[in-house]
C-alpha positions as CSV (number, residue, x, y, z in Angstrom):
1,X,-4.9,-19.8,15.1
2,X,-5.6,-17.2,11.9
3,X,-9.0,-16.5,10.9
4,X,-10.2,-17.8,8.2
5,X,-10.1,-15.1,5.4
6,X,-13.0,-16.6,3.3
7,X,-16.5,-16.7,4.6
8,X,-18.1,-17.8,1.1
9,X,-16.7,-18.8,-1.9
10,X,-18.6,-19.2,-5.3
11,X,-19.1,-22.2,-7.8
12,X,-17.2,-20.1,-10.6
13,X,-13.8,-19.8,-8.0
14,X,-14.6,-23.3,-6.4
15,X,-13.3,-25.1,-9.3
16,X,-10.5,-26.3,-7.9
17,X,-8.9,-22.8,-6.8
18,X,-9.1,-23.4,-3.4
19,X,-7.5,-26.5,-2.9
20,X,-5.4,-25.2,-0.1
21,X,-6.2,-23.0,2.9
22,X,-6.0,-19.3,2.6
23,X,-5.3,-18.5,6.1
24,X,-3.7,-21.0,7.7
25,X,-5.8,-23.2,10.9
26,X,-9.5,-22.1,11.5
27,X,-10.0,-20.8,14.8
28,X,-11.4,-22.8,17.7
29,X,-13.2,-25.8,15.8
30,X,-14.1,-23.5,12.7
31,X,-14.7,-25.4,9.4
32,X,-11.8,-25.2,6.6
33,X,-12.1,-23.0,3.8
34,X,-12.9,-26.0,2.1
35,X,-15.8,-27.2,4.0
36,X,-17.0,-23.4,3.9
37,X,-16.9,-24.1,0.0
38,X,-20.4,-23.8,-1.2
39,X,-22.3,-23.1,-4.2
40,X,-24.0,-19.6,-4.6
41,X,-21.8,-18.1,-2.1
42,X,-19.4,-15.3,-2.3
43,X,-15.7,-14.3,-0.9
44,X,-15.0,-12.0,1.5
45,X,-12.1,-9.8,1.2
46,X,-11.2,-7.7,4.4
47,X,-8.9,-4.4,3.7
48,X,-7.6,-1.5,5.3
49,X,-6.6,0.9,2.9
50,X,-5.7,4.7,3.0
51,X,-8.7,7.2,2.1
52,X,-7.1,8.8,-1.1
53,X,-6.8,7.6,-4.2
54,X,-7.1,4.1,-2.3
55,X,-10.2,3.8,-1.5
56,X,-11.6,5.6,-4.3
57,X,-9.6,3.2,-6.8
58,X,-11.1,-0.1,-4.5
59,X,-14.6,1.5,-5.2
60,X,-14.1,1.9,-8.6
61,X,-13.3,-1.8,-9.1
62,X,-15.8,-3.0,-6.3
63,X,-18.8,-3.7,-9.2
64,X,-16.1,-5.9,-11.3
65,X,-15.5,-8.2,-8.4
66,X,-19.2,-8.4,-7.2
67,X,-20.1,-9.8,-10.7
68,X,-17.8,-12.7,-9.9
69,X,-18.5,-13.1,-6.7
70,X,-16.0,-11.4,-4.4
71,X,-17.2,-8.8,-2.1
72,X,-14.5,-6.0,-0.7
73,X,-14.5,-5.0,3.1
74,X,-13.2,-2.0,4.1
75,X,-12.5,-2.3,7.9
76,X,-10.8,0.9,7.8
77,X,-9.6,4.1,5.0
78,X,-6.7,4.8,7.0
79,X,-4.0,3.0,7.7
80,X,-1.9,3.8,11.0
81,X,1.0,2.1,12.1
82,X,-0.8,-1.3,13.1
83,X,-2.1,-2.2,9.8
84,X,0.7,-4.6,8.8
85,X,0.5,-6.2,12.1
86,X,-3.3,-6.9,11.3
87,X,-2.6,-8.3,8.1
88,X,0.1,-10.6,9.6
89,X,-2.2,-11.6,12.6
90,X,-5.1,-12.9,10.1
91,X,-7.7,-10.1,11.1
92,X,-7.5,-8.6,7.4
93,X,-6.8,-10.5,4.0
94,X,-4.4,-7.4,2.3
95,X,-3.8,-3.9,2.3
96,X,-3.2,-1.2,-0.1
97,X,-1.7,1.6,1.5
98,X,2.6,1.6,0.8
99,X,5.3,0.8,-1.4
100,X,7.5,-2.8,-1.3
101,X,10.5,-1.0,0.3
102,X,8.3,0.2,3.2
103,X,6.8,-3.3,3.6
104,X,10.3,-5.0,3.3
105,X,11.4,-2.3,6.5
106,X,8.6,-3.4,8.3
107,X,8.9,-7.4,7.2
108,X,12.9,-7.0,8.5
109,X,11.6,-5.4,11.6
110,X,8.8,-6.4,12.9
111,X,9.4,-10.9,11.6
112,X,5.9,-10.3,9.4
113,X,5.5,-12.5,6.2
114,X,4.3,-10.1,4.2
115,X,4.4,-9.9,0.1
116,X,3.5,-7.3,-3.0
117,X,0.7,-9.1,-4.8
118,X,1.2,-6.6,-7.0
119,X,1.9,-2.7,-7.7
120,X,-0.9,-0.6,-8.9
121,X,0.0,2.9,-8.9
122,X,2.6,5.3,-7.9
123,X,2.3,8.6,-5.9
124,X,5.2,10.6,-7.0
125,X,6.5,12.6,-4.2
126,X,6.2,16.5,-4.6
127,X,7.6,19.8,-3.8
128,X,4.9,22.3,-3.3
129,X,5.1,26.0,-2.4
130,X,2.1,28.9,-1.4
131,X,5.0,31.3,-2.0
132,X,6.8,30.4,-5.4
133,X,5.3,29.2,-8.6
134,X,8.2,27.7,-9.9
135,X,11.6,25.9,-9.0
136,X,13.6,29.2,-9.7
137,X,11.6,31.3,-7.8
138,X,13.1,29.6,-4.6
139,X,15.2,31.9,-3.0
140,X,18.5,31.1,-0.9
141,X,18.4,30.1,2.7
142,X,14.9,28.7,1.7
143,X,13.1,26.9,4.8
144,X,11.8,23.1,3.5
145,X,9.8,20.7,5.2
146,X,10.6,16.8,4.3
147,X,9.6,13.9,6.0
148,X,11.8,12.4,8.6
149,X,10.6,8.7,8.0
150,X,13.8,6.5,6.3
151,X,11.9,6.0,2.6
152,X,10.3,9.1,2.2
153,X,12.9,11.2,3.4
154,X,15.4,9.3,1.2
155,X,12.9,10.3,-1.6
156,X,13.0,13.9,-0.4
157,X,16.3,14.4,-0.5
158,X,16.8,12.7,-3.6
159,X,14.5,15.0,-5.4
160,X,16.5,18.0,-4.0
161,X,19.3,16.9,-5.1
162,X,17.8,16.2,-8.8
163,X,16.8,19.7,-8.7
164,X,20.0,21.3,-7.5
165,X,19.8,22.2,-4.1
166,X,21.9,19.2,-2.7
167,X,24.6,17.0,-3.3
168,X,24.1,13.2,-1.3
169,X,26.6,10.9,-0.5
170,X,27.0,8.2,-2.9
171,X,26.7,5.5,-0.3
172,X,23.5,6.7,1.0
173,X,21.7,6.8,-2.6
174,X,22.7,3.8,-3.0
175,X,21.2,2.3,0.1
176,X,18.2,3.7,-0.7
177,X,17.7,5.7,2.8
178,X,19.1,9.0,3.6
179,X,19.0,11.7,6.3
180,X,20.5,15.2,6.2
181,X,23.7,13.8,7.6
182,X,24.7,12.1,4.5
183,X,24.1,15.5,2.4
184,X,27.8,16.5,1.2
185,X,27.1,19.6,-0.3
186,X,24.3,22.5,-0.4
187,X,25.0,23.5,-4.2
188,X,22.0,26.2,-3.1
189,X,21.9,27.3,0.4
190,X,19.0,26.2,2.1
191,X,17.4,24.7,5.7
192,X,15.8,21.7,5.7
193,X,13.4,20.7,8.3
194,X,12.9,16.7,9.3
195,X,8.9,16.5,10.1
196,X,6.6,13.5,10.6
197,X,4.8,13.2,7.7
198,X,1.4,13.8,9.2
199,X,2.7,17.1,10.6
200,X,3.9,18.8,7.0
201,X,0.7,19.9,5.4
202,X,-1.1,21.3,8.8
203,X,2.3,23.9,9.5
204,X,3.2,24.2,5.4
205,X,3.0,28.4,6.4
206,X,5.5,28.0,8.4
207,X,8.1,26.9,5.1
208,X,9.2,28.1,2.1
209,X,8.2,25.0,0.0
210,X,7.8,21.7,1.6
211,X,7.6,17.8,-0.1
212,X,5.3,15.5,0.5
213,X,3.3,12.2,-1.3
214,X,0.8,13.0,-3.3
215,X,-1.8,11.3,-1.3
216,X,-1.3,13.4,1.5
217,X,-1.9,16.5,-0.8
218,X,-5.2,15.2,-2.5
219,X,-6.8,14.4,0.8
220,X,-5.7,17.7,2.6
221,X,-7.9,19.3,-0.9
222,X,-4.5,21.5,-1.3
223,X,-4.1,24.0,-4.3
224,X,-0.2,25.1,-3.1
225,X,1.9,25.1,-6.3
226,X,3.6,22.0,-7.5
227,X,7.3,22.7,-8.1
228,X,8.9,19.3,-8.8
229,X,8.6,16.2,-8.6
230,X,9.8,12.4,-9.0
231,X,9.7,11.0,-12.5
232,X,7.3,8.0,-13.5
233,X,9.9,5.6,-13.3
234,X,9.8,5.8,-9.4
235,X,9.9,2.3,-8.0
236,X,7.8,3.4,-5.2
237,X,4.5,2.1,-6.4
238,X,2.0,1.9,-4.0
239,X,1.0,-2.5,-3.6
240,X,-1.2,-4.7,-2.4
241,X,0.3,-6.6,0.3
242,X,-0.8,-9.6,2.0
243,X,0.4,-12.7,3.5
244,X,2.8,-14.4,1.9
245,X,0.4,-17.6,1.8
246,X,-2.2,-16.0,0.3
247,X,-0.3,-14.9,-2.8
248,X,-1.9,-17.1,-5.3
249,X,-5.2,-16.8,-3.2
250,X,-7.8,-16.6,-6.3
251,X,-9.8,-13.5,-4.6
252,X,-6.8,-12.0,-4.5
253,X,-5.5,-12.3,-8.0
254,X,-8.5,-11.3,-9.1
255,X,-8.8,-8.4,-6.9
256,X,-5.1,-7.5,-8.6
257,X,-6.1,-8.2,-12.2
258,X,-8.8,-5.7,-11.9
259,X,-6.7,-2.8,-10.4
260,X,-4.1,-3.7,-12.9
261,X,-6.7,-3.6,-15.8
262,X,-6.3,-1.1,-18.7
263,X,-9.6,0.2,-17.9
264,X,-9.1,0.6,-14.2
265,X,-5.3,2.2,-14.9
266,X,-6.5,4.7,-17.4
267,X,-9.3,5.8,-15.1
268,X,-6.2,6.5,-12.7
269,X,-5.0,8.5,-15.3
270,X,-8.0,10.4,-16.0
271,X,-9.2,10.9,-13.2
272,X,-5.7,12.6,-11.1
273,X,-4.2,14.4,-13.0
274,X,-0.6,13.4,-12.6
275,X,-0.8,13.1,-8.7
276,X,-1.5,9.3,-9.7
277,X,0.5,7.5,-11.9
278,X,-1.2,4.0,-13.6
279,X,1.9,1.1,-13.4
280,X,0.5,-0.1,-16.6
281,X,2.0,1.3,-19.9
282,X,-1.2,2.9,-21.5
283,X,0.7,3.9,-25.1
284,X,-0.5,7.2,-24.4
């Protein structure tokens, strides 16, 4: 049985929004979401999310929420590989952490029922370099450091190859996941070296330039020189996931509408400098 994912609910959300259960059967005799219902009482939202810009963006919308009665838990401000398994076990309500084609690898893989509630920002995957200050600077038989997870390293690749190192094969850009096997060409001789993500930033002296998400780079307090990047029309935005029964949860949507404000998406924009990229259209 999956534990209830509200503990309070106030009169403003009771009307009629939770009609249904948000978490499936309460756990060994306890009341129903519905019986929980009571006047005066707040929601309960458990999260795992990563530390940066995650956490910092929950925080900024945390007052928003409290004024209508939903209260934020952060269980944890990083998330590992068991985070999607908590969310599909009932012990969190969402988390904010990836992008849908990583949570549709790990649905496919692992039987989860997992869903976007919604993307709220992208982290555009970079090139940096302590060496070179620019792109043309590289020179040939350059050493790079990408990430050897499927996504990420499809990302990678595909940015090399934007930028003229590379040539892919057109089935694997296709597919969306790439290795260095399906590279048909070096247009500009160089090695590339498949690394776990976690691994890139602590050995970056040991590469020419290396690529890595942005997130990775703000919480590492890097200054290495940014030499290219994806655009902002990746599709990789960064979502809130949860069950896929809680999708029209209220607490949720409401938890989406802030992040997704303008407000909340033009302080992403202010506030990182291109390392964070608001969804939302701001006109600017």
């Amino acid at each position: 049985m999956k534990k209830t994912i509200i503990k309070k609910v106030t009169a403003a959300i009771l009307a009629g929004a939770f009609a249904f259960s948000l978490a499936g059967c309460a756990a060994d005799g306890e009341s129903s979401p519905e019986s929980q219902a009571a006047e005066g009482d707040t929601v309960v939202l458990k999260g795992i999310v990563d530390l940066v810009p995650h956490s910092e963006i929950i925080e900024h919308v945390r007052p928003q929420l409290e004024e209508q009665g939903i209260q934020i838990e952060l269980v944890a401000t990083a998330a590992d590989s068991t985070t999607n398994e908590r969310l599909a076990s009932g012990e969190i309500d969402f988390n904010y952490f990836q992008h849908l084609p990583y949570l549709e690898s790990e649905n496919e893989a692992n039987g989860y029922d997992l869903v976007s509630a919604g993307g709220i920002h992208i982290e555009p995957i970079t090139a940096y370099s302590d060496l070179y200050a620019s792109v043309d600077e590289v020179p040939d038989d350059a050493v790079v450091a990408i990430p050897n997870d499927g996504t990420n390293e499809y990302r990678a690749l595909l940015i090399l190859e934007q930028n003229g190192f590379i040539v892919l094969d057109d089935a694997a850009r296709d597919s969306l996941s790439a290795s260095v096997s399906d590279i048909t060409e070096y247009v500009k001789p160089i090695e590339i070296v498949e690394i776990d993500s976690a691994q890139i930033i602590p050995t970056k002296d040991d590469y020419d330039f290396f690529i890595t998400n942005t997130n990775k780079a703000l919480e590492a307090g890097i200054d290495s020189n940014k030499l290219f990047s994806e655009g902002e029309d990746s599709p990789y935005a960064n979502i809130i996931a949860v069950r896929a029964e809680d999708a029209d949860n209220p607490a949720v949507q409401a938890l989406v509408d802030a992040l997704l404000s303008e407000e909340t998406q033009q302080w992403i924009a202010d506030n990182y400098d291109g390392a964070v990229i608001p969804v939302v259209d701001l006109g600017n």
